[in-house]
N, C-alpha and C positions, 0 to 999 in steps of 0.2 A: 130055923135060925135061932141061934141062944138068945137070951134074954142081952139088953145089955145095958150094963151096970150105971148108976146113978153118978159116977165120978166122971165116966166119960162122955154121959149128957151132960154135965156138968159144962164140962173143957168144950164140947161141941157148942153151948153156945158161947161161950165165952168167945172164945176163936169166931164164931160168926157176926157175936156185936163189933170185937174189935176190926175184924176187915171190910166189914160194909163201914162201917162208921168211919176211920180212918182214914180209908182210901176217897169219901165223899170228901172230906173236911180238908184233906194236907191236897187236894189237887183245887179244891177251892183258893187255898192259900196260896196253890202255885201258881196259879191263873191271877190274883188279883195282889203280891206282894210288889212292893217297890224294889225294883234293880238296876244297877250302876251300869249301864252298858246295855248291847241287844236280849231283848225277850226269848226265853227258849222257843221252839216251834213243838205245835203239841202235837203232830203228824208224825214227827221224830218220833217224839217217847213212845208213842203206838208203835211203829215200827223195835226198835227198843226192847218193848216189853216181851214184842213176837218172838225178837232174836236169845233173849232170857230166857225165854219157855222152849224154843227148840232145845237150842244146848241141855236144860234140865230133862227135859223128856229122854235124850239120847244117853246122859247121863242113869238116869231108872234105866232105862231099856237096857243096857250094858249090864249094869247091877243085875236083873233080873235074869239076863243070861249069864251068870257069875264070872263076868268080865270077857267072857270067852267074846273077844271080837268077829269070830267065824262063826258063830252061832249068833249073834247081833245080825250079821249080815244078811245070813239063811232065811230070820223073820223076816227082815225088810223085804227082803226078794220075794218072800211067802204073800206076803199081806199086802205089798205096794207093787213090787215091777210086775205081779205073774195076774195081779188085778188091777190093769189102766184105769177100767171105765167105773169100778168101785170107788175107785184111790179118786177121780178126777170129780163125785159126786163132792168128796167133803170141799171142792172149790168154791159151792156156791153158798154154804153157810162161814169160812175161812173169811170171803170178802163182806158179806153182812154185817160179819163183829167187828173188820175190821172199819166200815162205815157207825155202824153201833160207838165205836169208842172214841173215834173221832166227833161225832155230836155229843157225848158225853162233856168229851172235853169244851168245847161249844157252847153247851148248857150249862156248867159251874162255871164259864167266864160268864152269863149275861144272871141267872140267879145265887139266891144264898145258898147255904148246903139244907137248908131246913125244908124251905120249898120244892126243891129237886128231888132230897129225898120221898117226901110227901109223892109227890107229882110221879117220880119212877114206878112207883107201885104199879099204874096202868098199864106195866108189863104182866102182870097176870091176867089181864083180861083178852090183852091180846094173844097171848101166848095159849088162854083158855078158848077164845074163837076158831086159833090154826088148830088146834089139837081136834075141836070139832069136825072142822073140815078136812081138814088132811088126813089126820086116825082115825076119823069117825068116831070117838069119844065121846059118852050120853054124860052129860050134866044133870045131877039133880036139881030141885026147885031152889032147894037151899043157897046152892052153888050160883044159880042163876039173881037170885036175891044179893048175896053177896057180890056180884060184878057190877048189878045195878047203883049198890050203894059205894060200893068203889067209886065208879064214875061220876055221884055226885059229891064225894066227899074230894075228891079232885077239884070240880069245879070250882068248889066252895074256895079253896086254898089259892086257886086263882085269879076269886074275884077282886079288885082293888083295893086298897085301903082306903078311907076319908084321909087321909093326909093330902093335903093340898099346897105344897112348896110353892115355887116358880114354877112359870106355865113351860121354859125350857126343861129343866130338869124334869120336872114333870112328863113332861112328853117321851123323852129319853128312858126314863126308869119305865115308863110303859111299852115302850118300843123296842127295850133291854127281855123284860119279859115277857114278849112277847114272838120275838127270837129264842130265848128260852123255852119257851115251851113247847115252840115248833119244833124246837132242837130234840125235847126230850121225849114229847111225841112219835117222831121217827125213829130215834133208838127203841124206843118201845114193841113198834112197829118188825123192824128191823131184828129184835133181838127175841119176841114172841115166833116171831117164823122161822128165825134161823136154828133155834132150840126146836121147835119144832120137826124139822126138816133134818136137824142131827139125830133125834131122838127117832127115824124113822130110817135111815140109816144105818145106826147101831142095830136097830130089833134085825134077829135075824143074822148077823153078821158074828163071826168067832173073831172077829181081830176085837186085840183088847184096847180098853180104856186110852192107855196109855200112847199105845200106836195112833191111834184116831187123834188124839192132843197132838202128838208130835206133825201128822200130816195137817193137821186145822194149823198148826204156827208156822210149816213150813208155808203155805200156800197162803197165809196172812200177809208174809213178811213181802212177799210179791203186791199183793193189794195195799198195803203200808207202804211202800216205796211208791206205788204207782199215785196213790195220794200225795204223799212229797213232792213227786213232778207238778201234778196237776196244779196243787194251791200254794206250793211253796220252794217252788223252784228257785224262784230268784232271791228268794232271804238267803237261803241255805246257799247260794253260789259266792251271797256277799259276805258272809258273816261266820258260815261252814254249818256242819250237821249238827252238832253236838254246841250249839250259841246258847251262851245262856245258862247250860246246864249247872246244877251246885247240888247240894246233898237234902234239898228238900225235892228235886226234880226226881234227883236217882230212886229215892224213898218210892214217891209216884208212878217210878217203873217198875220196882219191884213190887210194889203193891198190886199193880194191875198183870206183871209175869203171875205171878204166884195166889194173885187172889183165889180165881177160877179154879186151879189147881186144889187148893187148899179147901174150897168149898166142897168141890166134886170130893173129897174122898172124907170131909166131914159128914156132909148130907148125909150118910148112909146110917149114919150114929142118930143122926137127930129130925124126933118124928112133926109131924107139922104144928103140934102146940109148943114144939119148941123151939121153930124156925118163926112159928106166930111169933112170939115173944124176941126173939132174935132181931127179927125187922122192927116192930114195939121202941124197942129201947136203942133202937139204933138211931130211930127218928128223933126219939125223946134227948136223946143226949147229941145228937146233929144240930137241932132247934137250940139246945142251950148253949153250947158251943159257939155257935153261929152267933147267938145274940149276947153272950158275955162275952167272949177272947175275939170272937173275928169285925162282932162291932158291924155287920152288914145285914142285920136281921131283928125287924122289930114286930114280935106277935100281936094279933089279932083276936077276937073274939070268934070271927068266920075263920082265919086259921085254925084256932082251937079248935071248933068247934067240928069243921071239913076234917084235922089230922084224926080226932078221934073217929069218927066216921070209917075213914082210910084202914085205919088201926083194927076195930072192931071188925071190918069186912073181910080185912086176910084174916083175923080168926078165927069168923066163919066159911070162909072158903077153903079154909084148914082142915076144918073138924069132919072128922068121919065117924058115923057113930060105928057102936060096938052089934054086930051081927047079932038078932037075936040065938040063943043058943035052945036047940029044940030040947026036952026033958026026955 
């Protein structure tokens, strides 16, 4: 594989601080802004975001077969109608993201972006346990030292503060994150196995990247809607689909259409001390963020104290050293 060049590590992390950091913060702001009229429903925008990512996927696909629409179709038919039972595997990680994004959304109503972000990271560990069990993947000592400290530098960020307001509010703000954190627990959950269980999928398989996206958003947009019935049928009956929406929602949907997308074909550019650094400063400018413009986020000493902790651990659960080379 060529070397590759420092301009475009560069742009890769740039592109990775701005859409983890952006897409935390502006769905923060969409969850807790003041608006004239009904609140958007965040089951929509999931649904939304699915229906963005089809349309673009089929757009590449198309491109890819240089328009030729008969030759579009020959793949589908290749890779989807002539393999049911293949095609009908990517269902069960499709609906996981699609529960994944909906507790997301969950988690930035009831925390700041600072803590969430902090707190998300325990998707490494989880996603490090399935890759054990499922690929049978050997963890070094090292690696296993870093999830430990993960897991406490988590804790740390969620132990309470001494602020002691009203025993109401009080209660509330700990009851807020505490739903939060359940929230962001199961996506963890949720989003460790389903990566997982994609990534076990692809091995092995010649359908490409793209085709696999395309059938993960078509089979989303099914599980998205079926979320809409379940928990929001009757806003959406009084109020319609699309209540509420304005151009910090739409932002939110393309952020999360396109984030994934945009990651999967960065990552390849950028090696784990630069995704370490990636999440780093994502957090670091999410925490400042949060506690200067959004005004809902006041640090702590155990904050500090647990992010760096969090921080330090993906860079060691990053690092791979360099093979000795025999003389």
């Amino acid at each position: 594989m060529p070397p590759v060049s420092g301009n475009l590590k560069t742009i890769s992390l740039v592109v990775l601080i701005l859409q983890t950091t952006a897409l935390v913060l502006i769905l923060r702001y969409s969850q807790t802004q003041k608006v004239d009229g009904p609140k958007y429903i965040s089951s929509t925008a999931v649904v939304t975001a699915e229906i963005v990512k089809l349309i673009t996927c089929i757009f590449v696909l198309l491109r890819n077969n240089g328009w030729d629409v008969d030759r579009f179709w020959r793949e589908l038919d290749t890779d989807i109608f002539k393999k049911p039972k293949d095609t009908l595997k990517v269902g069960v990680p499709a609906f996981l993201y699609v529960v994944q994004n909906n507790l997301l959304f969950l988690a930035l109503a009831k925390l700041d972006a600072a803590t969430y972000q902090v707190t998300y990271q325990l998707k490494i560990l989880t996603t490090a346990l399935f890759s054990v069990s499922m690929l049978g993947k050997r963890l070094n000592g090292l690696k296993w030292v870093s999830l430990i400290l993960l897991t406490a530098g988590v804790a740390l960020v969620q132990m309470p503060s001494g602020d002691k307001p009203n025993a109401t509010t009080n209660d509330k703000s700990q009851s807020d994150k505490l739903i939060g954190f359940m929230a962001v627990l199961a996506a963890c959950f949720s989003s460790g196995f389903a990566g997982v269980y994609f990534e076990k999928i692809l091995k092995g398989s010649t359908v490409s990247l793209w085709m696999r996206n395309l059938q993960l958003a078509f089979f989303s947009i099914f599980g998205g809607f079926f979320m809409c019935w379940l928990y929001d049928s009757e806003k959406i009956g009084t109020d319609g689909f699309f209540q509420g929406y304005n151009g910090i929602i739409w932002t939110v949907v393309l952020l999360q259409a396109y984030g994934g997308l945009v990651i999967a074909l960065v990552v390849k550019y950028a090696d784990n001390i630069l995704k370490g650094f990636a999440v780093s400063l994502s957090i670091i400018l999410s925490s400042f963020v949060s506690w200067l413009l959004l005004g809902d986020f006041n640090p702590t000493l155990t904050f500090l104290f647990g992010a760096m902790i969090v921080i330090a651990s993906t860079f060691l659960y990053g690092y791979e050293p360099k093979p000795v080379q025999k003389a």
